[in-house]
N, C-alpha and C positions, 0 to 999 in steps of 0.2 A: 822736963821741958817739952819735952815730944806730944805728950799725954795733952796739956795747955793745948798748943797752937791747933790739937786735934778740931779741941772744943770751941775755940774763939769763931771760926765762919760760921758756926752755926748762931754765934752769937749777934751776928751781924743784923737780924730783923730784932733781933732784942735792944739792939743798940739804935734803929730807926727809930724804935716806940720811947725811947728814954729822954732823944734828943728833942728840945723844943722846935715846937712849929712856927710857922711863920706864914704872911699870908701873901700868896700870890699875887706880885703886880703887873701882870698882862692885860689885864682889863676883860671883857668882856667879848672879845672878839674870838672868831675862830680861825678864820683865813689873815687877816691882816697881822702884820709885826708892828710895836712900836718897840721906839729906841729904848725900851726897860730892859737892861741885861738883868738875868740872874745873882743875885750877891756872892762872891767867893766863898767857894766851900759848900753852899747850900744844895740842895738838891730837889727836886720838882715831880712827883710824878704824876701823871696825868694819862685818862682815856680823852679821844676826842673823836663821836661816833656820828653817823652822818644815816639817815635811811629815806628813800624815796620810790617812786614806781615808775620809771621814766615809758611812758606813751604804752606802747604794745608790751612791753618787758614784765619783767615779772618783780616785786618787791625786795629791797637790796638791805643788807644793814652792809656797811662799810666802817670797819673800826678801824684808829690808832691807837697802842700802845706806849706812851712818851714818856722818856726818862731825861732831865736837863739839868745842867750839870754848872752852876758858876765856876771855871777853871781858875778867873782870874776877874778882877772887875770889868775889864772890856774884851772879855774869851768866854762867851756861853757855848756848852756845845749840847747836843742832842741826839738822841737813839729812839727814832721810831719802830715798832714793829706792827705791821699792818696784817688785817686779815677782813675777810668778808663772809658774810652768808645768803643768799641769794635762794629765796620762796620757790620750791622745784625745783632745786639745782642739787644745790653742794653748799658746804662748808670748805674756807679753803685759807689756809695762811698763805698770801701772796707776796711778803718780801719786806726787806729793812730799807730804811732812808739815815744817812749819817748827816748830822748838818752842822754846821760851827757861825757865829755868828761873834765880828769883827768891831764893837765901836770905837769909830775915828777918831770923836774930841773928848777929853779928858772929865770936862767941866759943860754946865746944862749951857744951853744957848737957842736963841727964838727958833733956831729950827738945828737938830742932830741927829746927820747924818749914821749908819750903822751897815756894814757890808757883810752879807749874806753866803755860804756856799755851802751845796749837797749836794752829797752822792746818793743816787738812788737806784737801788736792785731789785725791782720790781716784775710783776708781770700782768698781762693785757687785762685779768680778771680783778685789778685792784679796785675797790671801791671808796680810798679812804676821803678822796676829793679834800684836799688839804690844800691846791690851789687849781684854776683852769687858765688855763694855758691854749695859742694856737685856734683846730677849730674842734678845740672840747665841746661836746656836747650829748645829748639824748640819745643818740643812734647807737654811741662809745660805753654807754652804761644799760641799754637793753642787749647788748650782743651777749650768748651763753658762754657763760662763765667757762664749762667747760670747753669749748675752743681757744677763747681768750685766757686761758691761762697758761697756753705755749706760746703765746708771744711775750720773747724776753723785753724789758725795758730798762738797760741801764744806762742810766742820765744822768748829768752834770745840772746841775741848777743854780743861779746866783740871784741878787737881786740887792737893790738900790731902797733901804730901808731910811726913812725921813720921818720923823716924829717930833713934837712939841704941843709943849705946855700951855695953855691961854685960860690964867681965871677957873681954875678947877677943868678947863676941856682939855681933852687929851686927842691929838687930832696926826692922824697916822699914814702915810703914805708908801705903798710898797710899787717899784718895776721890776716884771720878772724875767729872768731869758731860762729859754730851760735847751738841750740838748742831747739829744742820744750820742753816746760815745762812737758809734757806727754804722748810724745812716739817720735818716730826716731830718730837714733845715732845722733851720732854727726859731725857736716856739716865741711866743712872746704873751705877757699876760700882764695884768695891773690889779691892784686894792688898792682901797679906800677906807678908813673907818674914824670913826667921830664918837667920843664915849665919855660920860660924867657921871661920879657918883652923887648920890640923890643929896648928901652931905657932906662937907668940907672938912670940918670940924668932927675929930674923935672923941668920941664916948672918954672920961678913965676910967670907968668898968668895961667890964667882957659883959659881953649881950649878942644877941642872936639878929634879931630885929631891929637892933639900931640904923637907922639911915644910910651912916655913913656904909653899911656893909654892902649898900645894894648898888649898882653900875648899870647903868642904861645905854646904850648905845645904836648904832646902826653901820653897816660894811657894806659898801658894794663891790664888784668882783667881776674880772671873767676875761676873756682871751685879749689879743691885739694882733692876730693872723701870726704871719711867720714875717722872713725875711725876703721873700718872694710876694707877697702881700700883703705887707701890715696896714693893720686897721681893724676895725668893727666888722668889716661885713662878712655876715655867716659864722660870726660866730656866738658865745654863750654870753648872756650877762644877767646877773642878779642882784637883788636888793634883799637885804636880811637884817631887821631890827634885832639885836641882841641885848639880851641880860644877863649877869652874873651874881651871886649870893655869897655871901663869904662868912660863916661859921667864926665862933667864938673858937674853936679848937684848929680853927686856921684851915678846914676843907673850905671849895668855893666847886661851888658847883653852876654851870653854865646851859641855857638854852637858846637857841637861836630858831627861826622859821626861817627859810628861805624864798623868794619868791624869781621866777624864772620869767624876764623882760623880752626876750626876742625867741623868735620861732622856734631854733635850735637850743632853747637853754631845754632842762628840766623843768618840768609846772612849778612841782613843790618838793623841795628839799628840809626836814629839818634834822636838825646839830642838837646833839648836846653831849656834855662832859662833864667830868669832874677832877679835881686836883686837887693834893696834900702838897704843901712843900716842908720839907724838915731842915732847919738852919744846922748851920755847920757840921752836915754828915760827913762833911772830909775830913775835919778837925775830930770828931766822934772815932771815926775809922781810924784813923792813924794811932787816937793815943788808943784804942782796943787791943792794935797788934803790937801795941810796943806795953803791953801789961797794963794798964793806968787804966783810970775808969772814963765812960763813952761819955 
């Protein structure tokens, strides 16, 4: 018996590859949520990498690591792991984000609501820009890494996620509040994104190139002051047409440009990622340890 269980965790990436795929419906976005939870049991994993030169600074790549997890049909939760690399600097793992994400209504409706919360243990040299908040901007992404990486950031985050269906558009609206557990107001930020794939109608073959695989979109993004000045002024805002590609084998790989609107944003930002999701890795995992096949 002892011998078995030795062997089973190692069996656990044997049993990721055995499990069928499935294909991720987040759409095309990188900063924006819509209301698509994760399916129970399935599991998501995902880079989402960001690189830019902001003004005087020196060239960043800023990665996440994301693992997401359907716990329950309206309980998706998430595990980023974040790390940066910065041209003349350093390589540097700067910190984990835990996030769980709440839908309200059971059943679709012209607009559905979704409730958002993260904790984030971060620090000053993060690059992963996964949202802007406050008065984020240029100045906060050329400061050297190695200073900015003794500044602790651990923060509360929520947000008011709104999403609906119109005629194949998928149309997405996120508010954000973010918080440091012990000191600085209180941050505020907004997304937008708007996304349709190029076809409605599925193939019943697998194909690469089919229409329907491809997602076009666009997000826009960026602070709303604090709670001592909210609003636009001084701070970041961007516009970023995105695309998405989605694999007969169920990868979907993502690129985004970024474009920087007001004095304080970054020029140019761009995103890209890629993501597998594997259905019912939690149903795979359980019958693994309990003998039965994944």
């Amino acid at each position: 018996m002892t011998g078995s269980y030795v062997k089973k965790p190692g069996l656990v990436m044997l049993a990721a590859l055995l499990l069928p795929a499935c294909r991720a419906a987040e759409g095309p976005f990188f900063i924006t949520y819509t209301h698509q939870m994760e399916e129970p049991r399935n599991l998501e994993m995902m880079t989402k990498n960001v690189t830019g030169k902001p003004g005087a600074g020196n060239r960043f790549l800023g990665s996440a690591a994301e693992l997401e997890y359907g716990v329950t049909a309206w309980w998706t939760s998430e595990l980023y792991l974040d790390g940066q690399a910065t041209s003349r600097e350093n390589i540097l793992f700067t910190g984990y984000r835990w996030e769980h994400r709440f839908r309200v209504l059971p059943r679709e409706h012209w607009i559905n609501p979704v409730l958002y919360v993260e904790f984030e243990n971060i620090n000053g040299a993060d690059r992963a820009l996964l949202e802007v908040v406050g008065h984020d901007g240029a100045d906060d992404l050329a400061a050297p890494t190695g200073e900015a990486r003794h500044e602790k950031k651990r923060e509360l985050e929520a947000k008011l996620i709104l999403g609906s269906y119109y005629k194949g558009w998928t149309i997405a609206e996120n508010f954000i509040v973010e918080k440091n557990v012990r000191h600085a107001p209180y941050e505020f930020g907004y997304a937008i994104g708007v996304s349709r794939p190029l076809a409605l109608a599925a193939r019943a073959d697998r194909c690469n190139f089919c229409p329907e695989n491809f997602q076009l979109g666009v997000e826009m993004y960026g602070g709303l002051g604090t709670h001592a000045d909210f609003g636009i002024h001084e701070t970041s805002q961007y516009a970023a047409p995105t695309v998405a590609w989605t694999l007969a084998s169920g990868a979907t790989f993502k690129v985004s440009p970024g474009f920087g609107i007001t004095g304080t944003s970054a020029g140019f930002l761009l995103r890209f990622g890629v993501s597998y999701e594997i259905a019912q890795f939690g149903r795979g995992l359980h019958n693994l340890f309990r003998g039965g096949r994944p």
